[in-house]
C-alpha positions as CSV (number, residue, x, y, z in Angstrom):
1,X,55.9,52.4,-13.1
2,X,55.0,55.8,-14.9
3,X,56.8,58.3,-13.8
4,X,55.4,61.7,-13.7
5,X,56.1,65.5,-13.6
6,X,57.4,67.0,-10.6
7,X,54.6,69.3,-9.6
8,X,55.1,72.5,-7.5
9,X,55.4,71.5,-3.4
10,X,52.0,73.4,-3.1
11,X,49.0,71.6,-4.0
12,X,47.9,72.9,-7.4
13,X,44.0,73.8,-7.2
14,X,41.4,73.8,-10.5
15,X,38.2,75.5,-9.8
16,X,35.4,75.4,-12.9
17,X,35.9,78.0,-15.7
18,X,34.2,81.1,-15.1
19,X,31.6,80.6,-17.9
20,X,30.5,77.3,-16.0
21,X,30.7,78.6,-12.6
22,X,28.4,81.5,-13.8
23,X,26.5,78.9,-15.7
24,X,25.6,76.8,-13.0
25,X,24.8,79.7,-10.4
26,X,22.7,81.2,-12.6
27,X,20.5,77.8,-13.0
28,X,20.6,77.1,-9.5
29,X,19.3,80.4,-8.3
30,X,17.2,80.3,-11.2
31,X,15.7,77.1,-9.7
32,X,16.3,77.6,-6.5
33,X,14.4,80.7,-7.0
34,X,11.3,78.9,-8.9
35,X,10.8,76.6,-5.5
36,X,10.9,78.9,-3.1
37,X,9.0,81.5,-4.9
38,X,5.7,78.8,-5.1
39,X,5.9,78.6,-1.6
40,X,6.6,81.8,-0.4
41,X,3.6,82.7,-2.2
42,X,1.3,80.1,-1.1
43,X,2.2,81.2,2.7
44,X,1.5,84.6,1.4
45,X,-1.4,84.2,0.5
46,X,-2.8,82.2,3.6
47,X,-2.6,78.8,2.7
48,X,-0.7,76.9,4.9
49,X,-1.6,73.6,3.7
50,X,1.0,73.8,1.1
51,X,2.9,70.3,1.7
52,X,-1.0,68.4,0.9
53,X,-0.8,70.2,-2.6
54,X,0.6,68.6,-5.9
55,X,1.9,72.0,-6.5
56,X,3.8,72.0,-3.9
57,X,5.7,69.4,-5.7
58,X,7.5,72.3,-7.1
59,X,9.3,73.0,-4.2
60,X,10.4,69.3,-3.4
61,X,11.6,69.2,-7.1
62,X,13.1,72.5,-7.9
63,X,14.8,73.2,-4.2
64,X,17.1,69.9,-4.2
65,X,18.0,70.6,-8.0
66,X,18.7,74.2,-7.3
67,X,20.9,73.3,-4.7
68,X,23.0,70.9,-6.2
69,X,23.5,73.4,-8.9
70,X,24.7,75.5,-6.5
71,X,27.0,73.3,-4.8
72,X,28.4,72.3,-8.1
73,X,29.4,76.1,-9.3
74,X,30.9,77.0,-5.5
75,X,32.2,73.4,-4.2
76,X,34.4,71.8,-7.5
77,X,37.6,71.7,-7.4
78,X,39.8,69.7,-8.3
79,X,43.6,69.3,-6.3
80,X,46.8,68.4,-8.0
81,X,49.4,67.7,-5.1
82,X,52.9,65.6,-5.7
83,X,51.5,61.9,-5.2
84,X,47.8,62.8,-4.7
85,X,45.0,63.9,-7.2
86,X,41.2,64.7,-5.7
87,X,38.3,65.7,-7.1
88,X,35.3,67.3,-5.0
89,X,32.0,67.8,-7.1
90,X,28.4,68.9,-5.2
91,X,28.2,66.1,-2.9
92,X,31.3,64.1,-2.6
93,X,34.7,63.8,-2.9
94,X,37.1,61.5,-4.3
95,X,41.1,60.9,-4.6
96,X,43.5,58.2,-5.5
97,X,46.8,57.9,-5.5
98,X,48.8,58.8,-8.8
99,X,50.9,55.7,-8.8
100,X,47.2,53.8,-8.8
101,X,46.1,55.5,-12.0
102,X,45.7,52.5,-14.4
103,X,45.1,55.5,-17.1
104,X,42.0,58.0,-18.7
105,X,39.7,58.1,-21.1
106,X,37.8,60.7,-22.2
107,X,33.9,59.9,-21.6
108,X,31.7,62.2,-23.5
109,X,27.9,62.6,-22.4
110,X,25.0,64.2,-23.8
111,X,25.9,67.4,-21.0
112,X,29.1,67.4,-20.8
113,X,32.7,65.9,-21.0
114,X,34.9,64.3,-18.4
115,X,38.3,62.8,-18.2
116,X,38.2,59.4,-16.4
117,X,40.3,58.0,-14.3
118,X,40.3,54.5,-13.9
119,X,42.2,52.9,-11.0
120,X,44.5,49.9,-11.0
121,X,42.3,48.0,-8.7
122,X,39.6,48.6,-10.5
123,X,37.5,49.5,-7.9
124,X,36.1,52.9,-8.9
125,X,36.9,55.5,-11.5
126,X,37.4,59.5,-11.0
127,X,36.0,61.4,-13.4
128,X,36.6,65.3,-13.9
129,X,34.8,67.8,-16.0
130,X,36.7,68.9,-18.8
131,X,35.2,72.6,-17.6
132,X,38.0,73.1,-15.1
133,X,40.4,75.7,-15.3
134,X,43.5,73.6,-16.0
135,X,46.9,74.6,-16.1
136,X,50.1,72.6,-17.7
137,X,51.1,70.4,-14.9
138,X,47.7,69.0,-15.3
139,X,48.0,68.6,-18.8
140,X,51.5,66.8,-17.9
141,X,49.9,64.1,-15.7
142,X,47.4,63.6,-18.3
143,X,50.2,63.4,-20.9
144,X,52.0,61.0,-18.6
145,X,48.9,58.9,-17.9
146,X,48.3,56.2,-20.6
147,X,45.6,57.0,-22.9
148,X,42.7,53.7,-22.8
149,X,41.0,54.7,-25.8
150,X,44.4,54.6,-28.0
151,X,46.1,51.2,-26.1
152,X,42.8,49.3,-26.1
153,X,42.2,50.3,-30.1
154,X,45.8,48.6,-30.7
């Protein structure tokens, strides 16, 4: 069984780094903005038919992406606690057990990079941007944890 650091009896809490948090505000209001801007003007102007347009496709594209945007910069976080890790992006949340950490990876994307968690039971894994402000007891679980890249390349 791995044993890891001892982490401070207060849950230790990682939001986003400030450059994503402002990156990810500023797109959401940005398109946020776009959406409700086409339809604000077409009730300005008179037309209320709106919803029969194709342009109004605009708004039923550009809200829900705005949104999540949003929800991404002022929701994520990610909590550190003695036996417990969990990770809350836009729309859900999800946490595991350190002692059922089978070990990480570190997936790379064309948007971004996340650290992986993958579960003993192999059920699900937990992945975590690498954009959050971490500290060094995170970097000691993740020093603790086995690396899958390195033990699978052996």
């Amino acid at each position: 069984m791995t044993e890891f650091p001892p982490i401070a009896h207060e849950p230790r809490v990682y939001r986003l780094k400030w450059w994503a948090q402002a990156w990810y505000l500023a797109l959401g209001l940005f398109v946020l903005g776009i959406g409700t801007a086409h339809v604000a003007a077409r009730i300005m102007g008179g037309d209320r038919s709106f919803l029969l347009d194709w342009d109004s496709i605009l708004f039923f594209v550009f809200f829900p992406a705005g949104y999540y945007s949003l929800a991404l910069a002022l929701r994520s976080r990610v909590v550190l606690d003695e036996t417990t890790i969990s990770v809350r992006g836009a729309i859900r949340e999800k946490s595991a057990n350190l002692c059922d950490i089978k070990g990480y990876r570190i997936a790379e994307t064309k948007n971004a990079s996340y650290w992986r968690l993958e579960l003993k039971d192999k059920s699900s894994n937990i992945s975590i941007m690498r954009s959050f402000d971490v500290d060094d007891d995170f970097r000691a679980l993740l020093s603790n944890l086995r690396n899958l890249e390195v033990s699978e390349d052996i």
